[in-house]
Every structure is written in C-alpha cells, then in structure tokens.
C-alpha positions as CSV (number, residue, x, y, z in Angstrom):
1,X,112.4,-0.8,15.8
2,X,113.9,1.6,13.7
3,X,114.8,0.3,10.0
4,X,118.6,-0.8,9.4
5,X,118.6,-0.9,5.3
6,X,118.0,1.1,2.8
7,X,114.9,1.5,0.4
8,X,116.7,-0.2,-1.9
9,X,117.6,-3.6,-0.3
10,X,113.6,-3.9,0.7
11,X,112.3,-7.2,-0.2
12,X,109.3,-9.2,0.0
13,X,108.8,-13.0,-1.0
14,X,106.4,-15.5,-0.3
15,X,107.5,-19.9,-1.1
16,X,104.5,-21.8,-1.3
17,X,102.5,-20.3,1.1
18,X,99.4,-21.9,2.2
19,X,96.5,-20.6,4.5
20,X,93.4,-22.3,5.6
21,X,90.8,-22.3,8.2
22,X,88.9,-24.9,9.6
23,X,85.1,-24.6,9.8
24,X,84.1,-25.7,13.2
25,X,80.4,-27.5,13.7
26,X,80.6,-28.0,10.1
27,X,79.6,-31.5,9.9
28,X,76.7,-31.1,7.0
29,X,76.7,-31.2,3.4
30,X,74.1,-28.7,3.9
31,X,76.1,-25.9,4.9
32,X,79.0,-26.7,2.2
33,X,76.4,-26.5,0.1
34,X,75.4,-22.7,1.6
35,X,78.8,-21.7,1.7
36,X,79.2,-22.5,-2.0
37,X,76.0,-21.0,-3.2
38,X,77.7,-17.8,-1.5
39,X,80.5,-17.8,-3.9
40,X,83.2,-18.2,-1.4
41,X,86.3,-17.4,-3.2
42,X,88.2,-19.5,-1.1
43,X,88.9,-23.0,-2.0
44,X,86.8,-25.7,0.4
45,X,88.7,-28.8,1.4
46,X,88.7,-31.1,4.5
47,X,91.9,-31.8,6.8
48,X,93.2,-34.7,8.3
49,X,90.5,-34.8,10.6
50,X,88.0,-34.8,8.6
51,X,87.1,-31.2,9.3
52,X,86.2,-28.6,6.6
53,X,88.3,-25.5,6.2
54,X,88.9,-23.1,3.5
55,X,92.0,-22.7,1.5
56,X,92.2,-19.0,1.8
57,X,95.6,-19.3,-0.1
58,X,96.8,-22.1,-2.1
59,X,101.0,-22.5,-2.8
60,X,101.2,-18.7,-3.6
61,X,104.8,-18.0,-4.8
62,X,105.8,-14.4,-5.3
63,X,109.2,-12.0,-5.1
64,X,108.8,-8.0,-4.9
65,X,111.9,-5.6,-4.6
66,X,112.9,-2.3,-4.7
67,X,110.4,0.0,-6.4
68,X,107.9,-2.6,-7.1
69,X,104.3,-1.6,-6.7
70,X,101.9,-4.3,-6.9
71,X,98.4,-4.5,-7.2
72,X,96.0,-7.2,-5.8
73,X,93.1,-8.1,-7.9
74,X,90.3,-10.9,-7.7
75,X,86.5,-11.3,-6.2
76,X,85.6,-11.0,-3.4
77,X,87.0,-13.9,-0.9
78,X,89.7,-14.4,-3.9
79,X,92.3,-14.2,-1.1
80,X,93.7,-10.9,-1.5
81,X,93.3,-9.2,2.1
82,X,94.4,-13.2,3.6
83,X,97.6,-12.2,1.4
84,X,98.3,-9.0,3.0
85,X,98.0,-10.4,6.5
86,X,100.4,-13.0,5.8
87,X,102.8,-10.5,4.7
88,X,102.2,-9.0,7.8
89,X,102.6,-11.3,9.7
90,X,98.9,-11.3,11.0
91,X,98.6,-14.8,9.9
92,X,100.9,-18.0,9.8
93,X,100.9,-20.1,7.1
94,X,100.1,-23.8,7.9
95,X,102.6,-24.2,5.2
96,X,105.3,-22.3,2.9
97,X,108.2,-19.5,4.0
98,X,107.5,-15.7,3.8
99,X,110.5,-13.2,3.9
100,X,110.6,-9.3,4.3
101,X,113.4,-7.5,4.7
102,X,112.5,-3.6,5.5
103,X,109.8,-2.3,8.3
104,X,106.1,-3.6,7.0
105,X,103.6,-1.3,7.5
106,X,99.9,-2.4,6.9
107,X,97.5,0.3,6.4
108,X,94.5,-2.1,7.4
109,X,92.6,-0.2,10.3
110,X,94.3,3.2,11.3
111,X,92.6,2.9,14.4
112,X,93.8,0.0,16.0
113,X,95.1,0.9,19.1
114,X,93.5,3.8,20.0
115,X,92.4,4.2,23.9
116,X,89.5,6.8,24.2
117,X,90.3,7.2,27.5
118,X,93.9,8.9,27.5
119,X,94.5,11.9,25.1
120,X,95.1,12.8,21.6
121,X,99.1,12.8,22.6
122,X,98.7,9.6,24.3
123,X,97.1,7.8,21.7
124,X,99.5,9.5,19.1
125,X,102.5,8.1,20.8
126,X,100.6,4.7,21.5
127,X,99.7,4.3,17.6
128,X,103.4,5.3,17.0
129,X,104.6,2.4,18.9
130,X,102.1,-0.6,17.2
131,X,103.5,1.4,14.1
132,X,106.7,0.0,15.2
133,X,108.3,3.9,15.6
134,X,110.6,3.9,18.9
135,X,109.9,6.6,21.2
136,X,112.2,9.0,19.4
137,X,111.0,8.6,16.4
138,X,108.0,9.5,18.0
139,X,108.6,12.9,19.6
140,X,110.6,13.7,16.1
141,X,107.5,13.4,14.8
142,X,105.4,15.3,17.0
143,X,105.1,18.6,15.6
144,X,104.4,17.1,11.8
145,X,101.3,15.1,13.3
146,X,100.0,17.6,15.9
147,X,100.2,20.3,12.6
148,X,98.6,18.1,10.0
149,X,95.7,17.3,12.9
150,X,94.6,20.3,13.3
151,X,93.0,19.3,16.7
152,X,94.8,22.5,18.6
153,X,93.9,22.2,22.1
154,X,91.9,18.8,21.6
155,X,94.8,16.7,21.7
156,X,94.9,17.5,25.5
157,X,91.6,15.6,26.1
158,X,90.3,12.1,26.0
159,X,89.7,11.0,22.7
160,X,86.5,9.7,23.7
161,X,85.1,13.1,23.5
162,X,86.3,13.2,19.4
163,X,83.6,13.5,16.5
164,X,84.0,10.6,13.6
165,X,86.1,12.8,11.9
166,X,88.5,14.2,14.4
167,X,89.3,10.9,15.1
168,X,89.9,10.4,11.5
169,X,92.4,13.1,11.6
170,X,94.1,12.0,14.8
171,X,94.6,7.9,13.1
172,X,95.7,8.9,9.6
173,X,98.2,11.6,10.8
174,X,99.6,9.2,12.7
175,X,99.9,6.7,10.1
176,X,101.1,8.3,8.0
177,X,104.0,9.9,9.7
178,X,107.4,7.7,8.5
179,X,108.1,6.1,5.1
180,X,108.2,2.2,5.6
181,X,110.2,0.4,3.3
182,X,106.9,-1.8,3.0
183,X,103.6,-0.8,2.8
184,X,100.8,-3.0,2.7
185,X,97.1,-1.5,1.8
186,X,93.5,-3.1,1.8
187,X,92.0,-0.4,-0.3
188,X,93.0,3.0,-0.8
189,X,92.9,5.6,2.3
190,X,89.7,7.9,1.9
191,X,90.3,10.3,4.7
192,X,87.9,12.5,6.3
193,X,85.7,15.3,5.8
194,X,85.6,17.6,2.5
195,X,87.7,20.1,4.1
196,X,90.0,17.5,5.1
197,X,89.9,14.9,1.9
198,X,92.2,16.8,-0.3
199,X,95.0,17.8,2.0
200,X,94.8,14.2,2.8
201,X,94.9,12.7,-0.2
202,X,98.2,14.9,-0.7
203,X,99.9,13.3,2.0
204,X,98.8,9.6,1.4
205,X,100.4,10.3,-2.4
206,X,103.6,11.3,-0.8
207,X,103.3,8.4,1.7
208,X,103.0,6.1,-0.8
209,X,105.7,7.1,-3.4
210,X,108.1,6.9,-0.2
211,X,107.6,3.2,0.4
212,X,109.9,1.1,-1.3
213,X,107.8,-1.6,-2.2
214,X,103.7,-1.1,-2.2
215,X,100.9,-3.4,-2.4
216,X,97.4,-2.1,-2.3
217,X,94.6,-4.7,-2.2
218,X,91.5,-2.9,-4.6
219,X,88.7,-3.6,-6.5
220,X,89.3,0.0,-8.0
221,X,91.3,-0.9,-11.2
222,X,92.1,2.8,-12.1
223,X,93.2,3.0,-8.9
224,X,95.9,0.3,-9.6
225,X,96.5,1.5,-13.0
226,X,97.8,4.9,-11.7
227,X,100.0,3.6,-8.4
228,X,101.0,0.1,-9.7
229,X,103.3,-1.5,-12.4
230,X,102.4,-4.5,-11.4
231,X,99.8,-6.7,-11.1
232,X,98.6,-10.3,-9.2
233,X,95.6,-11.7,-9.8
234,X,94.3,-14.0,-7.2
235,X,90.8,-16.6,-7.9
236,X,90.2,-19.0,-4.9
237,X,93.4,-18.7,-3.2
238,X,95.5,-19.0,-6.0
239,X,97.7,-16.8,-8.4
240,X,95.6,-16.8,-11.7
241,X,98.4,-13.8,-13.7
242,X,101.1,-12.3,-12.2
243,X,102.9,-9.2,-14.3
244,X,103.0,-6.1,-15.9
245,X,99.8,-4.0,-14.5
246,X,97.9,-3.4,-17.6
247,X,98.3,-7.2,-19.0
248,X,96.9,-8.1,-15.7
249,X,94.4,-5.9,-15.7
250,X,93.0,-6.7,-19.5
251,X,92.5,-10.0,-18.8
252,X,91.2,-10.0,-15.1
253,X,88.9,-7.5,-17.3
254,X,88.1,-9.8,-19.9
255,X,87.4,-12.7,-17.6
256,X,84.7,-11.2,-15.1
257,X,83.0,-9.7,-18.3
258,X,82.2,-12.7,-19.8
C-alpha cells in the first residue's frame, strides 16, 4: 500500500512490550544449565505451565519520530534483532502495544521472496510487492532497478541460472528502490562484488538519509556513530541506556571493557 503521510508525521513507539518463547522438551535443569553457560542474552523464566521460555524482550518502552536515527546496541542474544521484528511486525508481543505510523521497511533478508524459477522481472515485481510497493509503483520503478542491475539481457531468464552476486544485484536494487518512512536494519548492507560494493554503498547512503526514521541493529559502533543520533542499549531483553548516540556508546564501551 502506498504511504498516506508525510516523512514528518512518521512515528514509531513500543508500551511495555514483552516477547518470549517457550522452550519445548525442556524439562531438565541440565539443559537450563547449557543454555546459560552459552551466555544467552535473553532472560530465562518459566510460564504458567511450568514451561521454560526466554524473555527475548522484557517491558521495552520507547518513542522515535521524525528524523530520529537510532542505533541498537548489546551482545549477542541482547534482544536487538527480536526488537526489529517486533517493529515489524514479524513477531507479536505476548504483552505491551506497538504503534507505527509510516510504511516499515525491514532490510532483514533482501532475498526473501525470490522464485528461481520465473525471471529477473518477475522476481523484481514479486519483491516489490512483499516490499509493500503497489504494482504502479512498481513499473515506475522499473527502469531505475533494471539500470542499477546491470543484468541486461539476464533479467529475461530464470534466476536460478544467477551467480551469488548477480543475484545480489537483482535483491538490493530492488530493495532499495522507494524511501520508506521506516526503515528497520539488522546490520549494515554489504553489497556485492568489488566492482559493485561502491556504487552500492552510494545508494544504500541515499536510501538511508531518505527514511524518516532509521534503526540499524550493529555491533559496528562506528558504524552507529556516523548514521545515528541516537542510541538504545539492550542487555537480556531489556533497555539498559537509551539517548544521545555517543553517551550510549561510552558507556556500552565502558561496560563490555571491564
């Protein structure tokens, strides 16, 4: 569905939001035992039946507007990619309210979708469409995708018959063809082979300062420091700082180097 607001009316709030999953055949201490020695970042509990789960999340409050681009920090199993698919809308809270207003767009896996055997314009217009692009939007797009490709003649033939990184080509052209007003990232979009990595790059910078509101999941902090003004820092499901980038930074910093 096409968007009906502007860039600056997105918006993005989470009200206690809870997430958990239940470990199934989980009945020994032996194997909360193993799980912890792991270092799961998420919180172990039981429910009402007695079960184990994992708090993935844990009465995570949070409000992003217009212009706000937020950064995600923690360990590993901190919680941070379970907050982008709640966002999403990948996964449903067992307890809290999220609200968006503004098309979401989650840059998790550019691929998904893709059917290797229809071709390169088929899966383009297929992608478009799980995108949430009507079929208008679509063809008006056409010529930008098929250009920054570079596939020619390919796009007429299965994709199954693509190398690794002409299928790279085909996904992040496509994804990256509209400006959402909210863009949700699990790591920043490497693209490609050398001759395609900076002309990519380009065009995921552009994509990005488009979006109205941004927030990139990363364990790169200089990555955060140069596209972010804001920072949350997650630790076992729950929001440890939330603020200005480079407070959170310093002291997410300071705490895993002690």
């Amino acid at each position: 569905m096409a968007s009906t607001i502007s860039n600056e009316e997105a918006e993005l709030a989470l009200e206690n939001v809870s997430v958990s999953f239940p470990i199934y055949h989980s009945g020994s201490q032996s194997l909360k035992k193993n799980i912890l020695f792991r270092g799961s970042g998420g919180h172990l509990g039981s429910d009402a039946k007695h079960r184990i789960i994992v708090e993935a999340l844990r009465n995570v409050s949070m409000q992003f507007r217009a212009s706000d681009r937020v950064a995600l920090v923690g360990s590993n199993g901190a919680g941070k990619t379970t907050l982008l698919r709640v966002m999403a809308g990948v996964y449903e809270p067992v307890s809290g309210i999220v609200r968006s207003r503004g098309r979401i767009s989650p840059m998790f896996d550019i691929s998904l979708g893709i059917d290797s055997e229809v071709s390169g314009y088929d899966n383009i217009r297929l992608r478009g469409m799980i995108l949430g692009l009507t079929a208008n939007e679509i063809e008006e797009r056409m010529g930008d995708i098929v250009e920054f490709t570079g596939l020619g003649d390919y796009l007429e033939i299965p994709v199954r018959t693509y190398s690794a990184g002409m299928m790279t080509r085909l996904t992040f052209a496509v994804a990256t063809c509209f400006a959402p007003e909210i863009l949700l990232m699990d790591e920043w979009i490497m693209a490609g082979d050398a001759g395609f990595l900076a002309k990519a790059q380009q065009r995921i910078v552009s994509f990005v300062s488009q979006a109205s509101i941004l927030v990139l999941a990363s364990h790169n902090l200089e990555t955060c420091r140069r596209f972010c003004n804001k920072g949350v820092w997650l630790d076992q499901g729950m929001v440890k700082a939330e603020g200005p980038i480079d407070q959170v930074l310093d002291a997410y910093t300071a705490a895993v180097q002690r």
